[in-house]
N, C-alpha and C positions, 0 to 999 in steps of 0.2 A: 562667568562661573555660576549666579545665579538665575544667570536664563535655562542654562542646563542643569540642575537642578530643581526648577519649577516645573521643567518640562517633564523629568522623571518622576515627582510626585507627581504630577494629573497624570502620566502613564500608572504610574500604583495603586493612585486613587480609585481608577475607572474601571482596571482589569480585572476580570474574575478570577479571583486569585486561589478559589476552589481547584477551579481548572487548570491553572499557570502549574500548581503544587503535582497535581495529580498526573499534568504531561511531564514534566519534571520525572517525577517517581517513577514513570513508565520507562522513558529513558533510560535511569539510571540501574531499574530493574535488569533491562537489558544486559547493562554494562559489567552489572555484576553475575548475570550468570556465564556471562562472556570471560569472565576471569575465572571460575569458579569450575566450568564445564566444558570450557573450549580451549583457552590458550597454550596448556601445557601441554594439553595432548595433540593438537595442532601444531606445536610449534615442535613438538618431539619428530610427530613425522613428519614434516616438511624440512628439519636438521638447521631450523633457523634458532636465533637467540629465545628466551624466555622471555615470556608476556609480550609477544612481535604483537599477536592479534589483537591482547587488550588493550596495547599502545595505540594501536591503530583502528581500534575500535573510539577509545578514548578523545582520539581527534577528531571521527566524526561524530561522535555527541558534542564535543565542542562547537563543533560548526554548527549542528543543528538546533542547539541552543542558540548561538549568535542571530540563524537565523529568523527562527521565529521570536526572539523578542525583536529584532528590525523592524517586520514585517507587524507583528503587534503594534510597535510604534507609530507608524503613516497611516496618515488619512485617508477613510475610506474611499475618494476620490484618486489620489497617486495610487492606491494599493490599488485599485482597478486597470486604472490606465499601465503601469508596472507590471501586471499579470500578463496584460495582452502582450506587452511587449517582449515579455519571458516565454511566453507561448510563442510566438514564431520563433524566437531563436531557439526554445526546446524542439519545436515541430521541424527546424531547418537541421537539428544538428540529426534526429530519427529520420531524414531526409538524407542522412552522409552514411547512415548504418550501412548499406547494401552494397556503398562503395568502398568503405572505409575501415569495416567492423571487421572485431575479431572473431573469429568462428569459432567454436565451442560445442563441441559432441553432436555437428551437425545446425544448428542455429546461429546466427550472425544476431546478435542482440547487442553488442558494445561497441564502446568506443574506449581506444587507450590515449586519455588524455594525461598531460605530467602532473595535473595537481589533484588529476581524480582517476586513477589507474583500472580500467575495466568499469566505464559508465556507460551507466544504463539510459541510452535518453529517452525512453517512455515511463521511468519513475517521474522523469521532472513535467515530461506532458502530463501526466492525469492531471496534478490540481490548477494548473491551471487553464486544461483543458473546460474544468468544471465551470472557473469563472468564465471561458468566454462561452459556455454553452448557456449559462445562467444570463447574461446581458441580451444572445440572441432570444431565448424565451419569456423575456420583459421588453419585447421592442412591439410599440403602440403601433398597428397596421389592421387596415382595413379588412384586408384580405387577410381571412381568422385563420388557416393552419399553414399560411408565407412564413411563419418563424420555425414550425416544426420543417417543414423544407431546406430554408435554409440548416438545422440544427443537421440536418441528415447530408448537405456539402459539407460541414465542420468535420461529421467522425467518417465518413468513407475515404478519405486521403489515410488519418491514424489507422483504420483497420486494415486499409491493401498493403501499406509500411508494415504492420505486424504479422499479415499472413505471410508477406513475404521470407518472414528472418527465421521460419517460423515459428510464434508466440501465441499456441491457443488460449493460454492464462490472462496475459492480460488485454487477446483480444475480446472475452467474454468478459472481464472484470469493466471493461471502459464501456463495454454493451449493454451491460446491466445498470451502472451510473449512469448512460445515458437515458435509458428505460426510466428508470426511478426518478431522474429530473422531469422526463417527461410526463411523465404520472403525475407530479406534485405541482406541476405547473399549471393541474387544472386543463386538462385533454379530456374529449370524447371519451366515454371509455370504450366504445366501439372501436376507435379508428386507433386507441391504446393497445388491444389486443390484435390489431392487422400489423404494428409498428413488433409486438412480442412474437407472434407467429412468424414474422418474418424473418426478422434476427435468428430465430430457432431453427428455422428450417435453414438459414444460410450457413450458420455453425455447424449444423448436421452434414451437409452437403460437404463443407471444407473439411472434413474429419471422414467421413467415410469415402471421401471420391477424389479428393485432393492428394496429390502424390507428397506433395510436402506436408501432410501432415501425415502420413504414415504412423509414424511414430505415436500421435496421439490416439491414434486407430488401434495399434497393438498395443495402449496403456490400458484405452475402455475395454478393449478384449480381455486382458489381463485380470484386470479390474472383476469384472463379470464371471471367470472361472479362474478360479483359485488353484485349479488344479496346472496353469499353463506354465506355468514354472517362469515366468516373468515377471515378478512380485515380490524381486529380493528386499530394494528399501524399504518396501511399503511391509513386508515382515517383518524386516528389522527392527522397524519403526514403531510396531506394534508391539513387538516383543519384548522392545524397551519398554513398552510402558505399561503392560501383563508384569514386569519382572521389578517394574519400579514397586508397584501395588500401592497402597494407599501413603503411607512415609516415607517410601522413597530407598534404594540404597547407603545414601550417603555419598557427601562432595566429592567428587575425583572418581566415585566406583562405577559411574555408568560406563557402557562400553560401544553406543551407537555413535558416537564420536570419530572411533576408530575404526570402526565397519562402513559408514554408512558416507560416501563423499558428501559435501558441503550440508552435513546436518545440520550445522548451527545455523542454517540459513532456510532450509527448506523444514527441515522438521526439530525446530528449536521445542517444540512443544514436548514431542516425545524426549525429546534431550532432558529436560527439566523434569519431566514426571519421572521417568529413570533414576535421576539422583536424588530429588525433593519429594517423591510422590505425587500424587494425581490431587492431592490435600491442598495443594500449594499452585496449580494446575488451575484448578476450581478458583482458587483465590484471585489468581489473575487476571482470571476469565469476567469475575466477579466486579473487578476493578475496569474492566473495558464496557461493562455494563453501568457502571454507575456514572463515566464518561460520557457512553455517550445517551442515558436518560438525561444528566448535566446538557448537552447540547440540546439536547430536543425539546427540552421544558424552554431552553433558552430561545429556540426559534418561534415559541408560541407566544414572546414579547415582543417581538423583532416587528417593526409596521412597516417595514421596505422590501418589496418580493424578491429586488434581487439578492440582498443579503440572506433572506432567508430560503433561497435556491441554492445560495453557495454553500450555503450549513449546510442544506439538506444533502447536495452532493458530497463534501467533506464526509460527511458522518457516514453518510452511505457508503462510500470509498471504504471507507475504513472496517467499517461493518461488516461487509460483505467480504473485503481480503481475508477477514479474520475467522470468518465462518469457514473459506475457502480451505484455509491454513491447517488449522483445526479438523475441519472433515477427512482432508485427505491424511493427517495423521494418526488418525481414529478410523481408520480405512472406512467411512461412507461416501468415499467419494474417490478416482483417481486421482495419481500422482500429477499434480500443476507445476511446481516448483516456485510456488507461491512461500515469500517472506510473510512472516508476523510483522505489522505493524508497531515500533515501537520496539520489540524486543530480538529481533533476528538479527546477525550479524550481519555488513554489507553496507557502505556508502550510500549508492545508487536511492537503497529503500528508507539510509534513515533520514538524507537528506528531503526526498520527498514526503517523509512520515512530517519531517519540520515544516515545510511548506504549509501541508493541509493544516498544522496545529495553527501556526502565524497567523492563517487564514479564519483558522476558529477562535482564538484569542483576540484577534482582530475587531470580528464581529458582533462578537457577544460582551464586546467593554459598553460599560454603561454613558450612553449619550449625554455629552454637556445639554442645558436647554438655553 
């Protein structure tokens, strides 16, 4: 008994408990506008019991708490080797999608598994996509741009799997983490911006010429003239949050809930500025910013490149969803159908939101010497 309490002081001792508090509150953030803005009116129209969704929201905070204190716990050593081993088995199960997955308004993105109903398995790829692209671009080789090569075998299997189902969101979100690790790793910046051009011109190409992306063809169209009458959410969305104005309606009075299918998940942002105002919006926002300066200050003491590759990927991940989330419900950007980090409803993203914190928890606990 007192092994395992010695073990949990040096885990409390060490962690930055700044951080622990503040993913904590993000979560919990979540959880509550999830009772507050989604589950009655949710549970009304789908004619199931009250608080289905909170309950079920409630379980996966649970889990996502369990996991990243785990994952906080092990050694940077197991948590590496662990990573890679969770990566094939996330890479093999986004390997069953095509065979196996449920289709959904034309996209095959899931798996219906019994203890995680409608999973995503490119949530659980990203983070620890990140680790094994972080150990390829700290492997000591002669031959100077062998690891950026290899980094470009790792993500062409995840993008042909994503173009396939198809998922332009998080085939540009894992492209740009890729981009950013490779930037931060100390690249050309010549042969940086051959690796950006390239990407750009490929995404351009799958979106305007690709038959299966259709669909994101007539969003950027959409997107671009206002006048094409294919911009119902992304009005909604808007609407909601012109009508929230600065304080908000009040708890229960939003109505994008009820117009808008899976808002709590794609435009949870507008959801919240509708009933709390854009005041409360800002404050969030505010709080994702002080995250992740918290990370970044902390990668500038970090003396190991590949921990400080995984930070940078983690944060970046996270950053850049959130921008994504954000833009497209603030209409500067199309509709993705991108989760909020941390506060959208959904398994899939909060389990993976856990991942990357466990990872950043992880990293940034202070070294025994």
């Amino acid at each position: 008994m007192n092994k395992y309490l010695d073990t949990f002081y040096d885990w409390w001792k060490n962690i930055d408990k700044f951080l622990l508090f503040l993913i904590l509150g993000l979560f919990l953030l979540g959880l509550f506008f999830s009772l507050v803005s989604t589950s009655l009116i949710a549970s009304d129209k789908l004619e199931t019991k009250s608080y289905y969704f909170f309950f079920k929201h409630s379980a996966y905070i649970a889990l996502a708490i369990a996991i990243l204190i785990i994952l906080s716990f092990l050694s940077q050593k197991i948590l590496t080797k662990l990573s890679l081993i969770l990566f094939l088995v996330s890479f093999l199960s986004l390997l069953l999608v095509p065979f196996l997955g449920i289709e959904v308004k034309g996209s095959k993105r899931w798996l219906d598994l019994i203890f995680l109903p409608r999973f995503q398995p490119v949530e659980i790829v990203k983070p620890f996509f990140i680790v094994s692209l972080s150990l390829m671009l700290t492997i000591q080789n002669r031959r100077l741009y062998f690891k950026y090569f290899l980094s470009v075998l790792l993500i062409l299997p995840i993008l042909m799997l994503l173009v396939y189902q198809p998922d332009i969101g998080q085939t540009l979100l894992i492209s740009m983490v890729w981009l950013a690790l490779i930037f931060v790793s100390g690249i050309n910046i010549f042969i940086f911006f051959i690796f950006f051009l390239f990407v750009g011109s490929t995404v351009s190409y799958l979106v305007l010429f690709v038959t299966k992306f259709e669909y994101i063809k007539i969003r950027l169209f959409a997107f671009l003239d206002l006048s094409s009458g294919n911009n119902y959410q992304a009005e909604k969305a808007s609407d909601a949050i012109i009508n929230g104005g600065f304080f908000g309606k009040g708890i229960g009075e939003g109505t994008l809930n009820s117009r808008v299918p899976e808002a709590h998940t794609d435009y949870i942002v507008s959801v919240i500025s509708e009933e709390f105002g854009a005041i409360i919006v800002i404050g969030i926002l505010f709080l994702y910013l002080i995250f992740s300066y918290r990370v970044i200050r902390k990668i500038n003491f970090v003396n190991e490149d590949l921990s400080k590759l995984i930070l940078s990927g983690c944060i970046s991940l996270i950053l850049i969803q959130t921008f994504i989330h954000v833009g497209v419900n603030i209409r500067v950007l199309p509709t993705t159908g991108m989760t909020l980090p941390f506060l959208s409803y959904g398994g899939s993203s909060i389990v993976s939101t856990a991942i990357l914190s466990g990872l950043i928890l992880n990293l940034t606990k202070r070294k025994l010497d």
